[in-house]
C-alpha positions as CSV (number, residue, x, y, z in Angstrom):
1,X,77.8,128.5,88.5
2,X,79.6,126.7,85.7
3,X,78.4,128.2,82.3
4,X,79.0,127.0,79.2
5,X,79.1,129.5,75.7
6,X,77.4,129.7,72.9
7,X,77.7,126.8,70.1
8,X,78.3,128.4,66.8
9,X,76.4,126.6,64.6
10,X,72.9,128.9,64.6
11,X,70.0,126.5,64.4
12,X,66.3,128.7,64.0
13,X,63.2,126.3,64.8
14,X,60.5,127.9,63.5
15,X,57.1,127.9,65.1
16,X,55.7,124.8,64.3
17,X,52.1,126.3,62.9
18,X,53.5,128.6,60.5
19,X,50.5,131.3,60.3
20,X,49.5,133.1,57.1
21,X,51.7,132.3,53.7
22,X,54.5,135.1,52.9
23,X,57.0,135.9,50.4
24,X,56.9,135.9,46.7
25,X,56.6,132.4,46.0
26,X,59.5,130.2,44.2
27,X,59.5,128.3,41.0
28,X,60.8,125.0,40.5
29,X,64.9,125.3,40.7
30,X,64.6,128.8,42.2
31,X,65.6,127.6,45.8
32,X,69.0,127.1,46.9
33,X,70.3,125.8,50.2
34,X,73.1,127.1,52.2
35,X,74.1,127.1,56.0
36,X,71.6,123.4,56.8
37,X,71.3,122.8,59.8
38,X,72.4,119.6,61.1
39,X,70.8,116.4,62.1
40,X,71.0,116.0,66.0
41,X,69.3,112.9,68.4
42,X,66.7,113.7,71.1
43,X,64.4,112.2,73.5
44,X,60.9,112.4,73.9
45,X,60.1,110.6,77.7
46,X,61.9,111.3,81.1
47,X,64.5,108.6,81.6
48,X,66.0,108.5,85.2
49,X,69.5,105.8,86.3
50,X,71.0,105.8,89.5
51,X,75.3,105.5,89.3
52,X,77.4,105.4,92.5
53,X,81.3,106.3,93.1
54,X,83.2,106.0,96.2
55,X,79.6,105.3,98.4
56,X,78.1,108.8,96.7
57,X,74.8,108.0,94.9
58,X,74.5,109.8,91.6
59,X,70.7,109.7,90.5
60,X,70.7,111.3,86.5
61,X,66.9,112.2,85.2
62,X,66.8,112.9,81.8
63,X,63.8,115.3,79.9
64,X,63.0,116.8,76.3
65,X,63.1,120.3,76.9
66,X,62.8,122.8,73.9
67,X,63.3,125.9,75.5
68,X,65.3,127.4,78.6
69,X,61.8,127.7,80.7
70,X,60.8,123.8,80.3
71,X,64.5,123.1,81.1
72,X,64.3,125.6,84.3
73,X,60.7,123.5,85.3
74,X,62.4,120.5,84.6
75,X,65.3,121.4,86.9
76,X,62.8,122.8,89.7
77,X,61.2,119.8,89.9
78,X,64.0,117.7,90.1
79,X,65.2,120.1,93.1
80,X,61.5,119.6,94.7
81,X,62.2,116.4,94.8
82,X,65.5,115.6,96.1
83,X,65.5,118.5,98.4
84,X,67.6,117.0,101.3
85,X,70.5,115.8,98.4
86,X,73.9,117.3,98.8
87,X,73.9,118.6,95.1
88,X,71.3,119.2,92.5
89,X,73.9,119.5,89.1
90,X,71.9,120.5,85.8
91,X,72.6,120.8,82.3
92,X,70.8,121.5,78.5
93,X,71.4,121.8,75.3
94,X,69.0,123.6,73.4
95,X,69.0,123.8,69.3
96,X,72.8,125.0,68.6
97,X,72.9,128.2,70.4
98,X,72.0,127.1,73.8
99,X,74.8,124.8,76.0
100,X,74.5,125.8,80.2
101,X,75.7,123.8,83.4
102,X,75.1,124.4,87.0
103,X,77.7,122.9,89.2
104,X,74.7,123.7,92.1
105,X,78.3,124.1,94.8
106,X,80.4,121.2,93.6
107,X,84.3,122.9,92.6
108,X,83.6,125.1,89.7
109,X,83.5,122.9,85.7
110,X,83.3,119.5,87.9
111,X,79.9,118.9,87.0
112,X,77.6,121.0,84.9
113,X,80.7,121.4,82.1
114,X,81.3,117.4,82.0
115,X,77.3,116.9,82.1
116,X,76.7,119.3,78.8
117,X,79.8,117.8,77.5
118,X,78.1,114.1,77.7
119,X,75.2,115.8,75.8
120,X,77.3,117.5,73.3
121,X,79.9,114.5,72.8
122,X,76.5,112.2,72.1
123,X,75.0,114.1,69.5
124,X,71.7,115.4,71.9
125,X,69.9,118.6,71.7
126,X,66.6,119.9,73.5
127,X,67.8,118.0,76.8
128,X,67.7,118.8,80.0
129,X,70.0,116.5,82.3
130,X,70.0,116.6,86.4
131,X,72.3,115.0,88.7
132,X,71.1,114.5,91.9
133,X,74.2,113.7,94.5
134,X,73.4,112.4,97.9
135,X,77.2,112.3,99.6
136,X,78.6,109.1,100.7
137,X,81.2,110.2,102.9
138,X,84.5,110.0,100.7
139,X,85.7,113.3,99.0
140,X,86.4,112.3,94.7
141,X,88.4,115.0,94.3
142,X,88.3,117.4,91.0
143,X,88.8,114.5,88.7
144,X,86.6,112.1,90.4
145,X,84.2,114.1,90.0
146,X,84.4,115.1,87.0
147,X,83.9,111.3,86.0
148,X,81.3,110.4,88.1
149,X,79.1,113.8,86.7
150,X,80.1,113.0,83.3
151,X,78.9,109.0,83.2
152,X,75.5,109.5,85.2
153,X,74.4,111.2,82.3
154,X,76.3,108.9,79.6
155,X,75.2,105.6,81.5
156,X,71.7,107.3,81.2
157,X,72.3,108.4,77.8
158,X,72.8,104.6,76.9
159,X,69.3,103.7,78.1
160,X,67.1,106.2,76.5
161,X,65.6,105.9,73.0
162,X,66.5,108.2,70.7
163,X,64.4,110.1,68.2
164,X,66.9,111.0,65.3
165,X,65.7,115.0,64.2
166,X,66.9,115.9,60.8
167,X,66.7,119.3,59.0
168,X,63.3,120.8,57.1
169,X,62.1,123.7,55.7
170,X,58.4,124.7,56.8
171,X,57.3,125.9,52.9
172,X,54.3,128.0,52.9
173,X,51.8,127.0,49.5
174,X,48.6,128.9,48.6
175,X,46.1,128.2,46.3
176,X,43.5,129.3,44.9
177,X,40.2,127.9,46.5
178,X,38.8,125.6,43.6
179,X,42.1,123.7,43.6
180,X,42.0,123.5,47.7
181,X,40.9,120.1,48.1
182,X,42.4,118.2,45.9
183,X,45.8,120.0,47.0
184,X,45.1,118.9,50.3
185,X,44.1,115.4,49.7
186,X,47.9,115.2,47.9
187,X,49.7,116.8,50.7
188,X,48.4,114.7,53.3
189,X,48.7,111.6,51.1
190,X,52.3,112.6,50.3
191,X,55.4,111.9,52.8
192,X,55.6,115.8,53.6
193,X,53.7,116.9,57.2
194,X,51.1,119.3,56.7
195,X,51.6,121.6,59.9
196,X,48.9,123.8,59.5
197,X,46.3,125.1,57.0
198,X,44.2,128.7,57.0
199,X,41.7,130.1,54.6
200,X,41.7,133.6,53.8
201,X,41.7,135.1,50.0
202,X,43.3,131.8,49.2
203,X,44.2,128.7,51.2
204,X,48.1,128.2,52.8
205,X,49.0,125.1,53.6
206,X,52.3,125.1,55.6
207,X,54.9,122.0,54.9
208,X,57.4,120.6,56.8
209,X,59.6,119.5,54.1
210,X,63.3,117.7,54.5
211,X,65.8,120.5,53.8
212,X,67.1,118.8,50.4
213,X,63.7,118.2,49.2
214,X,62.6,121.9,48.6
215,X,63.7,122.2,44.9
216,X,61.8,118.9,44.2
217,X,58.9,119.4,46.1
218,X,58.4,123.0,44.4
219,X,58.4,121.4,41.1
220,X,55.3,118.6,42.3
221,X,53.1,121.6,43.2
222,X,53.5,123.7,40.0
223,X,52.7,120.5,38.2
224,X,49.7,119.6,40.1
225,X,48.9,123.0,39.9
226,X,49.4,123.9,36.8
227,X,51.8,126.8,38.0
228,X,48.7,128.5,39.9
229,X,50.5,127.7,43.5
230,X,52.8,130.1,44.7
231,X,55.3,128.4,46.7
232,X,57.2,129.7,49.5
233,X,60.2,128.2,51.7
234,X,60.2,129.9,55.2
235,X,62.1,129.0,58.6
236,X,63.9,126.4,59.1
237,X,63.2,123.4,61.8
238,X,64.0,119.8,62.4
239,X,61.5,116.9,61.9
240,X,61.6,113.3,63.1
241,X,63.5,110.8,60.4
């Protein structure tokens, strides 16, 4: 197996509820932004192309996968599938942390390392790639390979629609009952995403808001507020542009 390290740039998705609100709360100017994560491209259907080199049919399928167990389903399907195929190569890239091939028996770094490398080089995270070979009869040697792996996912990058994911903070705001509704009707009329709302002593509505919006958006609550909300930036996550 052909495995692939770590990326370096930490990206933490938080869940995209966002249960009870926490912290101390912010005011306006309080927040400050360092280590944002970046903006990446991803995909939201299964997108499949056949390539062939040298006779050898190389069938790429494409998923969103957002965690290593849908990309392991993804890749046992796949391998349900196509199980009389000479090789089953996989890939996925998940947030920044997560980068793994499988050469699945082809010469070790011919196939899963160019495949997450396609992925990587593109710009994509929460992918899963597979790259089903059915042999043709003709040997393609290390660097053959290498190429054939690598474009089956790049031809099949170039067919898929991207969804461009840029960086947000899920902010936690509670308020006091009486100003509950009207808070709401504003939130959801606003350009924010309201993930999630509960009801307990007070009422916390969780945000996704873009990354360099925080400082502003904190100063719109305490205004419609009159300072009552407290206002508190939590994990961070990606939203669609």
């Amino acid at each position: 197996m052909a495995g692939d390290g770590p990326a370096v740039r930490p990206r933490a998705t938080g869940p995209a509820g966002g249960g009870g609100c926490r912290g101390d709360g912010v005011r306006p100017g309080d927040n400050t932004l360092s280590d944002v994560p970046a903006p990446y491209l991803t995909i939201t259907t299964t997108v499949e192309h056949e390539t062939e080199a040298r006779r050898s049919r190389f069938i790429c399928a494409l998923a969103p996968a957002r965690t290593v167990e849908q990309a392991a389903a993804f890749i046992g399907e796949r391998r349900r599938r196509h199980p009389s195929a000479t090789h089953n190569c996989t890939a996925y890239v998940i947030g920044e942390r997560v980068q793994k091939g499988d050469d699945d028996g082809e010469p070790g770094g011919t196939a899963g390392t160019p495949m997450v490398q396609a992925l990587v080089g593109r710009g994509f995270s929460d992918v899963v790639a597979v790259v089903t070979r059915y042999f043709g009869g003709t040997l393609l040697g290390a660097g053959g390979l290498v190429r054939a792996y690598g474009s089956a996912v790049t031809e099949t990058l170039d067919r898929v629609e991207p969804v461009r994911m840029v960086p947000a903070k899920l902010v936690r705001v509670a308020v006091a009952h009486d100003q509950a509704g009207r808070v709401e009707n504003d939130l959801r009329a606003s350009r924010h995403t309201v993930r999630d709302v509960t009801y307990a002593g007070e009422v916390c509505f969780a945000v996704a808001v873009g990354a360099d919006e925080v400082a502003a958006f904190t100063g719109w609550v305490a205004g419609l507020t009159a300072g009552r909300a407290r206002v508190s930036p939590g994990e961070d996550l990606h939203v669609p542009e």
